[in-house]
FIZAZA-360957 format. One record per residue (C-alpha): residue in three letters; z, x, y. Coordinates in steps of 0.1 Angstrom, whole numbers, padded with zeros to 4 digits. Each point is the difference from the previous one (the first is absolute). Layout:
FIZAZA-360957
@type ala; up Z; east X; north Y
...
END
This chain:
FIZAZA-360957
@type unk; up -0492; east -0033; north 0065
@type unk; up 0019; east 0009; north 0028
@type unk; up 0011; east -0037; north 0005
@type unk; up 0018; east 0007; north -0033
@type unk; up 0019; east 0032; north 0014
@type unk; up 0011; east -0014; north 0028
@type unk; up 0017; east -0026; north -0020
@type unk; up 0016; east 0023; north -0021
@type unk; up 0011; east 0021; north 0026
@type unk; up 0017; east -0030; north 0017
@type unk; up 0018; east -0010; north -0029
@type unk; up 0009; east 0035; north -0005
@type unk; up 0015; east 0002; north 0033
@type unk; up 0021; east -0040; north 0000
@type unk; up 0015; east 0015; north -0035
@type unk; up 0015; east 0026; north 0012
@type unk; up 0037; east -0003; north -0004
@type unk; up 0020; east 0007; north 0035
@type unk; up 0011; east 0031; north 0012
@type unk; up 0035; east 0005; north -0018
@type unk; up 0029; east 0002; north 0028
@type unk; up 0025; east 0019; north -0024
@type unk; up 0025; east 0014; north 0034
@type unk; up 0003; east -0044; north 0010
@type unk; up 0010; east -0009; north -0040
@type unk; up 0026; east 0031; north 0000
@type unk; up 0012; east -0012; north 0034
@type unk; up 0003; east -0033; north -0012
@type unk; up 0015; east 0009; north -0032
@type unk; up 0024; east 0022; north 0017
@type unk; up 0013; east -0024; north 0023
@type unk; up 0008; east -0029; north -0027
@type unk; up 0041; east 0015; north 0003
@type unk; up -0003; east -0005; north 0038
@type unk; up 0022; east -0031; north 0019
@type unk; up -0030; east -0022; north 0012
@type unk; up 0016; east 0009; north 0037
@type unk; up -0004; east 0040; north -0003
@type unk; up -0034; east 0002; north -0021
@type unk; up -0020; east 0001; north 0031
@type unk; up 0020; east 0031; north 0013
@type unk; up 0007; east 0021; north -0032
@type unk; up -0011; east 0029; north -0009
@type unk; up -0024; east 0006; north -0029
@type unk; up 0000; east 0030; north -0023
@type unk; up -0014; east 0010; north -0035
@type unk; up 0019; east 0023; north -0023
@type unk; up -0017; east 0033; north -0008
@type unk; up 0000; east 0017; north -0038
@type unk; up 0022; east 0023; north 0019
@type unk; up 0027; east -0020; north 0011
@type unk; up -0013; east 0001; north 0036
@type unk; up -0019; east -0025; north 0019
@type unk; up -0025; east -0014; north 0024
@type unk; up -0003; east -0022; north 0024
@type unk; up -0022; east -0032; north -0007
@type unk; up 0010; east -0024; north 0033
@type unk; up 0022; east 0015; north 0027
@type unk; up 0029; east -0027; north 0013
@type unk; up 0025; east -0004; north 0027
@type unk; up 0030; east 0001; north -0017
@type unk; up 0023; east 0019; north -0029
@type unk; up -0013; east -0022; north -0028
@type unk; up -0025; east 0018; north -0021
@type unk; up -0014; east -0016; north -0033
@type unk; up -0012; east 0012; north -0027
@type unk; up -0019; east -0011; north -0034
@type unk; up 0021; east 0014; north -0034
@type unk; up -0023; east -0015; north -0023
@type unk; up -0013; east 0024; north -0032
@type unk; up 0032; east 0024; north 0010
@type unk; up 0021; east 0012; north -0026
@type unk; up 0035; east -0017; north -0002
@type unk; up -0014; east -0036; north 0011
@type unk; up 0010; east -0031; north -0019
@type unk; up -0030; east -0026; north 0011
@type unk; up -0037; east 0010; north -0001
@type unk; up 0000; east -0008; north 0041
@type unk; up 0025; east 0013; north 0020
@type unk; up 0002; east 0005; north 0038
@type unk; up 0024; east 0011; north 0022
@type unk; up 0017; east 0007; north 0038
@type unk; up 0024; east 0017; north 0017
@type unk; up 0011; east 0015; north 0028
@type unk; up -0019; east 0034; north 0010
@type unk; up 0033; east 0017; north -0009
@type unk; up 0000; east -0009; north -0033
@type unk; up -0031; east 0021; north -0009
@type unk; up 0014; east 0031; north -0011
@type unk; up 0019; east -0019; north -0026
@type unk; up -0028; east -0020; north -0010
@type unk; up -0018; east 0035; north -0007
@type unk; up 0030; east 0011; north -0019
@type unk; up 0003; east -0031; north -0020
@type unk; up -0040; east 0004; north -0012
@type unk; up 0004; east 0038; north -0009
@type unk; up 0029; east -0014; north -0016
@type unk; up -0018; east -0025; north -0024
@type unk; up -0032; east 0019; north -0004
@type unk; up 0023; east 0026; north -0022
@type unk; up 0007; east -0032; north -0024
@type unk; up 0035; east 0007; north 0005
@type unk; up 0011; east -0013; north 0033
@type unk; up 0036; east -0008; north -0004
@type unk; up 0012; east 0033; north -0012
@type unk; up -0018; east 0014; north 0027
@type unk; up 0018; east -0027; north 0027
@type unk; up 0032; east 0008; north -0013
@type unk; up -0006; east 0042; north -0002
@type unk; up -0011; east -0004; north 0038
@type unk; up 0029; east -0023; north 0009
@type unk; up 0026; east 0026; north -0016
@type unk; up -0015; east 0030; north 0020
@type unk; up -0006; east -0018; north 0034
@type unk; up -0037; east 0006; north -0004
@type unk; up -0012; east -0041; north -0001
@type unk; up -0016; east -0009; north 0033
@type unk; up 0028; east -0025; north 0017
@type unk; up -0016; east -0033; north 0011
@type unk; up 0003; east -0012; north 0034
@type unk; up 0033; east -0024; north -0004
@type unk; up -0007; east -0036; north 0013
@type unk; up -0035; east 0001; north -0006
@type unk; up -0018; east -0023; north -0025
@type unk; up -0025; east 0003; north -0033
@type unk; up -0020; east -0031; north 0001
@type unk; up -0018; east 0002; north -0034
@type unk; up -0025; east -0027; north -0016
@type unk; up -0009; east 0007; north -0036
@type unk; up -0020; east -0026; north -0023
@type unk; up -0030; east 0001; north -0021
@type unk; up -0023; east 0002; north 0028
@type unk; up 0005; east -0005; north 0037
@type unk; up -0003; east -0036; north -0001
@type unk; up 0028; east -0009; north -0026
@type unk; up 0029; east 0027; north 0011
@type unk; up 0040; east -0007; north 0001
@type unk; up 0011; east 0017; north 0033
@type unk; up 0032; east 0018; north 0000
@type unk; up 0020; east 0019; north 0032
@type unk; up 0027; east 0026; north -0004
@type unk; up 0020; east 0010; north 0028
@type unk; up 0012; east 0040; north 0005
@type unk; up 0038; east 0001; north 0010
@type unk; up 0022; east 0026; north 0002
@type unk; up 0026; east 0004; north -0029
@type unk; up 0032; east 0000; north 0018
@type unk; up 0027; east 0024; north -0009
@type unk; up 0030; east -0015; north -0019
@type unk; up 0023; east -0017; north 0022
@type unk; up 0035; east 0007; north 0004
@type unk; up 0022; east -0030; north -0008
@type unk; up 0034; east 0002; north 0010
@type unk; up 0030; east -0028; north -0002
@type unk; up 0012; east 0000; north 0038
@type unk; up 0036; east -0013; north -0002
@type unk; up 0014; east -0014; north 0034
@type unk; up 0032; east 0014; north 0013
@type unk; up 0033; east -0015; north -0011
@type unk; up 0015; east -0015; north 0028
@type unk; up 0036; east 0017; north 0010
@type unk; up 0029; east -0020; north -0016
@type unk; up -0019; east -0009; north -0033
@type unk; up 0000; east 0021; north -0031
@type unk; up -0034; east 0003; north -0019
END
């Protein structure tokens, strides 16, 4: 009889399913956006309901990454993305944005009032978006300044003295 417990008990225990590492998969998952050179020194967070965040894996440098998949406003089922840290506050903005279901009105009302959080010009979105992390198309954007309108005048050289125009 307690031959047969023990048994029992030991198959009980080599059944049991690992521990589940849930902050290494969001990690991971995060950092699918990430220039194979910089993964290893970005920054990790995960997106509150809030629009804040927190810190999964602390990095050495401004590139943050983040996972966007099951957010409102996203085209592909997985979506993950990074930036530089002073990008955040538009990130934010862009999520409170799309959670209202009506994200471009609000872009453009913010834009018109001077009230939409300015990205850091020069600075890159690396984004991978797919099905799932494994088949993504992966897509960078470039912040640049818009220029003001540039004057364009026709420069005439001087008539030489002697010669009529």
């Amino acid at each position: 009889m307690s031959m047969t417990f023990l048994l029992l008990w030991a198959g009980a225990v080599v059944t049991a399913p690992p521990p589940a590492q849930p902050a290494v998969d969001a990690v991971e998952r995060a950092l699918a956006a990430a220039p194979a050179q910089m993964r290893e020194r970005a920054t990790v967070i995960e997106w509150n309901r809030d629009f804040t965040y927190r810190t999964l894996k602390q990095g050495s440098k401004r590139l943050v990454c983040f996972e966007l998949s099951g957010q409102p406003g996203q085209d592909q089922p997985f979506v993950s993305e990074c930036t530089s840290s002073g990008n955040l506050e538009r990130v934010a903005q862009d999520l409170a944005f799309a959670a209202t279901g009506d994200q471009q009105t609000l872009v453009d009302r913010a834009e018109r009032t001077g009230k939409r959080a300015q990205p850091e010009y020069r600075s890159r979105l690396y984004r991978a978006a797919g099905p799932d992390p494994s088949h993504t198309r992966k897509t960078v954007s470039l912040f640049v300044h818009p220029e003001p309108p540039i004057e364009r005048r026709v420069l005439t050289p001087p008539t030489p003295p002697g010669l009529r125009p």
